[in-house]
C-alpha positions as CSV (number, residue, x, y, z in Angstrom):
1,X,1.8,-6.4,8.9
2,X,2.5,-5.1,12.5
3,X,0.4,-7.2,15.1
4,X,1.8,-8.0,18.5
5,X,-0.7,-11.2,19.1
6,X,0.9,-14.1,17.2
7,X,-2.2,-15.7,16.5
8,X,-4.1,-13.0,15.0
9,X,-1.0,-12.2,12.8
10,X,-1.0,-15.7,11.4
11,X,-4.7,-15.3,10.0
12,X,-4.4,-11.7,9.0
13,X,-1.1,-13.1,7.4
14,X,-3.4,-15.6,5.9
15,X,-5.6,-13.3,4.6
16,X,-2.6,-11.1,2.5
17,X,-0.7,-14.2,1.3
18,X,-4.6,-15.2,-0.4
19,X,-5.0,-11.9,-2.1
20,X,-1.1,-12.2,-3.1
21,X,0.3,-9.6,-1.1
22,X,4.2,-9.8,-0.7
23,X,4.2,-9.5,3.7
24,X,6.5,-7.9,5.4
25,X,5.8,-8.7,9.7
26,X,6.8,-7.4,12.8
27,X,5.4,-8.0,16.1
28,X,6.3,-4.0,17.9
29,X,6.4,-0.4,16.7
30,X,10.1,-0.8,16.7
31,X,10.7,-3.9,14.8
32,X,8.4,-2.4,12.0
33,X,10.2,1.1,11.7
34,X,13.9,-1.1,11.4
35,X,11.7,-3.3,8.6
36,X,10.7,-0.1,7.0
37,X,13.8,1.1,7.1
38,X,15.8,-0.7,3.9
39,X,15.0,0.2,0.4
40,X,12.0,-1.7,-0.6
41,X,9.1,0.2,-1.7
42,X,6.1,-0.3,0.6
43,X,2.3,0.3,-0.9
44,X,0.0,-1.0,2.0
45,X,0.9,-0.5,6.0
46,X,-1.5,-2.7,8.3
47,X,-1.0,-2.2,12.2
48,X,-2.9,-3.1,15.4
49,X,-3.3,0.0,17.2
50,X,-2.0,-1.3,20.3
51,X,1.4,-3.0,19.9
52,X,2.1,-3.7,23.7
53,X,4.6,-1.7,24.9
54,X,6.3,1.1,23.8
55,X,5.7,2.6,20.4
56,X,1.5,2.6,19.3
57,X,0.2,1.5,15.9
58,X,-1.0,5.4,15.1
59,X,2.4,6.5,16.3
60,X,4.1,3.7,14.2
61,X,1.5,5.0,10.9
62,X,2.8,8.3,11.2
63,X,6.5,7.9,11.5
64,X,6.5,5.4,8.1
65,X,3.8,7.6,6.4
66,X,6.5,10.7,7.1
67,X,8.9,8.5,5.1
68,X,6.6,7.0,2.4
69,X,4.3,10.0,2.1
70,X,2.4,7.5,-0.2
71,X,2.0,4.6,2.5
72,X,-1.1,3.7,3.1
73,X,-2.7,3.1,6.1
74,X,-5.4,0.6,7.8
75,X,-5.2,0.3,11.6
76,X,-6.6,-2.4,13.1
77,X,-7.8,-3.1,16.9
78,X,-10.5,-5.3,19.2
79,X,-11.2,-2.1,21.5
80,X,-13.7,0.5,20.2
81,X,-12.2,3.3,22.3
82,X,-8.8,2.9,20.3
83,X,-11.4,3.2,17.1
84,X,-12.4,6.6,18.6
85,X,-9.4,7.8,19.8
86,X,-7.5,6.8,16.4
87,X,-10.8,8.4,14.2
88,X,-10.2,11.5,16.2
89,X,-5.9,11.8,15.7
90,X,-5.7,9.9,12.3
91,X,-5.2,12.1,9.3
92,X,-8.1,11.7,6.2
93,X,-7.3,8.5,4.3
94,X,-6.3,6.4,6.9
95,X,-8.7,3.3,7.6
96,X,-9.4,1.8,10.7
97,X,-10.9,-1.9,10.8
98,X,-12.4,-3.4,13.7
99,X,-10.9,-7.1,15.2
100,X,-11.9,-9.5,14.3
101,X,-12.6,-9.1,10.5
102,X,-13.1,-11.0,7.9
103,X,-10.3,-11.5,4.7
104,X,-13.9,-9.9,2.9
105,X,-13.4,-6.7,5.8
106,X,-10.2,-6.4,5.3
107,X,-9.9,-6.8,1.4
108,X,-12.3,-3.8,1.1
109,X,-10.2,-1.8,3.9
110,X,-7.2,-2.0,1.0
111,X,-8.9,-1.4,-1.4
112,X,-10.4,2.1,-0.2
113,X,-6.9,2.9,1.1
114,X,-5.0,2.4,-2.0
115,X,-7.9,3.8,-4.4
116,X,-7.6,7.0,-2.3
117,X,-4.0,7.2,-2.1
């Protein structure tokens, strides 16, 4: 889980701990990639779009999907023009989710990730 807002990463890490997801959490692009980078085995990646500054949540999706080719992805954001501009650069497969969701939004944004992967 890769949110820069604490607030909205405490509900969306609400959300995974009530559907029994084991959470890994970082609030920037570069905090996530050193997370990623050990040897645990990741299935799901959920990232705002915009991380503040520096590294993007599509740049972020790409990097770790390059080293878990199997990683999948839901990005997340509050702005509809990062929708668009992510819908236009995001490979097929990926999700994108609108902020604020529900945990009923965001349970079926998993679930069509990982059924497709």
């Amino acid at each position: 889980l890769f949110e820069d807002d604490h607030e909205v990463r405490a509900v969306m890490r609400r959300f995974l701990d009530s559907l029994r997801c084991k959470v890994l959490e970082a609030p920037n692009g570069e905090q996530a990639l050193l997370a990623l980078g050990g040897d645990e085995r990741f299935d799901v990646l959920l990232s705002d779009i915009a991380l503040g500054p520096g590294m993007r949540g599509t740049e972020l999706a790409a990097r770790a999907q390059e080293r878990f080719p199997e990683l999948a992805i839901v990005l997340m954001s509050g702005f509809p023009a990062e929708l668009i501009e992510a819908d236009r650069d995001a490979p097929l497969g990926w999700e994108l989710l609108r902020k604020p969701c529900s945990r009923e939004e965001l349970t079926q944004a998993i679930a069509r990730v990982v059924n497709g992967a």
